[in-house]
C-alpha positions, 0 to 999 in steps of 0.5 A, spaced: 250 758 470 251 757 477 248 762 482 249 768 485 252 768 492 246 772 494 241 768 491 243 760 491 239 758 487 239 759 479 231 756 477 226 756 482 219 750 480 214 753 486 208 750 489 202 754 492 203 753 498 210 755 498 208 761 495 202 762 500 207 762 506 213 764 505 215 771 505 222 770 504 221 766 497 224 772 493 231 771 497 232 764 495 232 764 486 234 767 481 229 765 476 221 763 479 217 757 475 210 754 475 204 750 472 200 755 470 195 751 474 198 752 481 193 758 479 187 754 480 189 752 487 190 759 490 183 760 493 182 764 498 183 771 499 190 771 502 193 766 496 191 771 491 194 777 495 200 773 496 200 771 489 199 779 487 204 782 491 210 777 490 216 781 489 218 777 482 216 774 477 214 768 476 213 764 468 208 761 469 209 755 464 207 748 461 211 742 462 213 739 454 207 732 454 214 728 454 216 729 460 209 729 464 209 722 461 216 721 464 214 723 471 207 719 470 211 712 468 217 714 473 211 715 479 207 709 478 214 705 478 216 708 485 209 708 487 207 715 487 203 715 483 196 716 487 198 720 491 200 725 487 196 731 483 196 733 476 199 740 479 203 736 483 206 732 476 207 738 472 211 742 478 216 735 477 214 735 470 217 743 469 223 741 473 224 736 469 225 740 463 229 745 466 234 740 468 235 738 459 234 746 458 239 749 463 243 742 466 244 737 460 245 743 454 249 739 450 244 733 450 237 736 451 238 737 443 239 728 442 232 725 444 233 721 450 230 715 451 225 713 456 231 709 460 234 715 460 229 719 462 226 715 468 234 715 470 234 723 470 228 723 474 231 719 479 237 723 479 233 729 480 229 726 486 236 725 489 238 733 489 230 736 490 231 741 495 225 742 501 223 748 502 220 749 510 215 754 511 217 759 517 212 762 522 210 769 518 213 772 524 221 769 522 225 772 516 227 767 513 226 761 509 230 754 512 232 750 505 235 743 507 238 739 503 233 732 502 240 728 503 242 731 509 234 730 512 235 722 510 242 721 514 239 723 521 
């Protein structure tokens, strides 16, 4: 399930504001997720316009009760915790559930232990990639592999 040499990305877990900002959002991913509470966040006039002329579809889904509590445990044990949103928790929520669904197929059949769900965590927040909004008068979106930013 790799991603197209067009789209370098399989599956895609959005933010608002990345929706809101970035015009080239549709160059990046082959499949586009959210909370369905991402939504509630969309506010003003220009965000639901935004949100209404995304040029793909996004599947609005609800991360499984699992992986919420994982990400919660996880954050409290890093110290994230107060500084992240509910919004914010089910966006690594879902991202934790597609990683079982598309990356660990063969073991996301086996119910993973609360170690092994706190070190998957760690292993995704390693390979999270930061997407940087542009200027809306640039065409493309810069991605930048978290790692490389940290070894500057």
């Amino acid at each position: 399930m790799a991603a197209t040499k067009d789209k370098p990305i399989k599956h895609l877990v959005l933010d608002t504001c990345v929706i809101i900002n970035n015009p080239s959002l549709h160059t990046l991913a082959e499949h586009y997720y959210a909370p369905p509470q991402i939504l509630d966040e969309l506010r003003s006039v220009k965000a639901r316009k935004a949100w209404d002329l995304l040029p793909f579809e996004v599947e609005l889904r609800e991360p499984s009760n699992n992986a919420v509590r994982a990400v919660i445990d996880a954050s409290k044990v890093t110290g994230d915790f107060q500084s992240l949103s509910m919004v914010d928790i089910k966006m690594i929520a879902l991202t934790f559930d597609l990683h079982a669904q598309y990356v660990d197929e063969k073991t996301a059949a086996v119910e993973s232990s609360e170690e092994d769900q706190k070190r998957i965590i760690e292993e995704l927040s390693g390979k999270i990639e930061k997407v940087e909004v542009k200027d809306e008068n640039e065409d493309s979106a810069v991605v930048e592999d978290e790692e490389e930013e940290e070894e500057r």
